[in-house]
N, C-alpha and C positions, 0 to 999 in steps of 0.2 A: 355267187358272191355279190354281195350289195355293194354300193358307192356309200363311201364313209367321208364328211364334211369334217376339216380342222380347221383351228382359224388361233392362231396365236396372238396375245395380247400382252403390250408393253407399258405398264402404268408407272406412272412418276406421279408420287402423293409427297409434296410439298412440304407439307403441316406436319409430315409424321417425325415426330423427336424422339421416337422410339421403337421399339421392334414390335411392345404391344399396340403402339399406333398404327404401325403396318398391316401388324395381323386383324384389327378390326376394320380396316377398309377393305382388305383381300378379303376376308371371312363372309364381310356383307355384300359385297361383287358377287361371289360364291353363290353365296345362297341367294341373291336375288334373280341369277340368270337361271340358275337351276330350279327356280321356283315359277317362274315366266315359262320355262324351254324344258323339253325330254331332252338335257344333251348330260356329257359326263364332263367334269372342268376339275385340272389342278392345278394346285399350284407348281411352274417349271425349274424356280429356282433353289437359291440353296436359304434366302430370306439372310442373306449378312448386309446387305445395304437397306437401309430402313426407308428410302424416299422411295425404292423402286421395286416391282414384283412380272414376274411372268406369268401370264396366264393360258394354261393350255385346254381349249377345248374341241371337243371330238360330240358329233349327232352321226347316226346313221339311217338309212332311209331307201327303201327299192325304188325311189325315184330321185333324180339326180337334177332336175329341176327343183322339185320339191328341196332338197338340198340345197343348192342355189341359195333362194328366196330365203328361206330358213337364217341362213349364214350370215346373207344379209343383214336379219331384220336382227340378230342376235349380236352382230357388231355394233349396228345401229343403238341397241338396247345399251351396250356395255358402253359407247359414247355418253347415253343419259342417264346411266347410272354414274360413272364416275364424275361425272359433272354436280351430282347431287351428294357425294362424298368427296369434297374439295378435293378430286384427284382428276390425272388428265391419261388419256392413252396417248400415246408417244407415238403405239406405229401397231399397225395390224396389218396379217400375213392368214390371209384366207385359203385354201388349199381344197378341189375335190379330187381325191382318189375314187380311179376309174373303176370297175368291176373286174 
């Protein structure tokens, strides 16, 4: 069994006066990390509050260092992405599951 990296993310988007405003800062988070990173990312909630969103992503990898650094730089990324979509992360919760 490989080591599986998650790393959950709490975003509070300000400007959003709508559900379709939520869904287009969630959507572009989405697909920029996933466009950057081999990882898989959902969305974790149920999307009724408009300013805020969960985000759940999962990379896997036979090296757990590798993981590590990865995790890192993928939180790191999601810091400057939501900064460039007037949104902020609130709180990240990085996780490696052992083998």
């Amino acid at each position: 069994m490989m080591p599986i990296a998650k790393l959950i993310l709490e975003l509070e988007i300000p400007h959003a006066q709508s559900l379709k405003d939520r869904r287009q800062v969630v959507r572009s988070m989405k697909d920029k990390l996933r466009h950057g990173f081999n990882l898989s990312i959902a969305e974790l909630d149920e999307a009724v509050v408009w300013n805020r969103a969960t985000l759940g992503i999962v990379a896997i990898s036979n090296s757990t260092s590798y993981l590590t650094g990865q995790i890192q730089q993928i939180d790191e990324a999601a810091l400057r992405i939501a900064t460039g979509l007037s949104a902020e992360v609130l709180d990240s919760f990085a996780e490696i599951l052992p083998e």
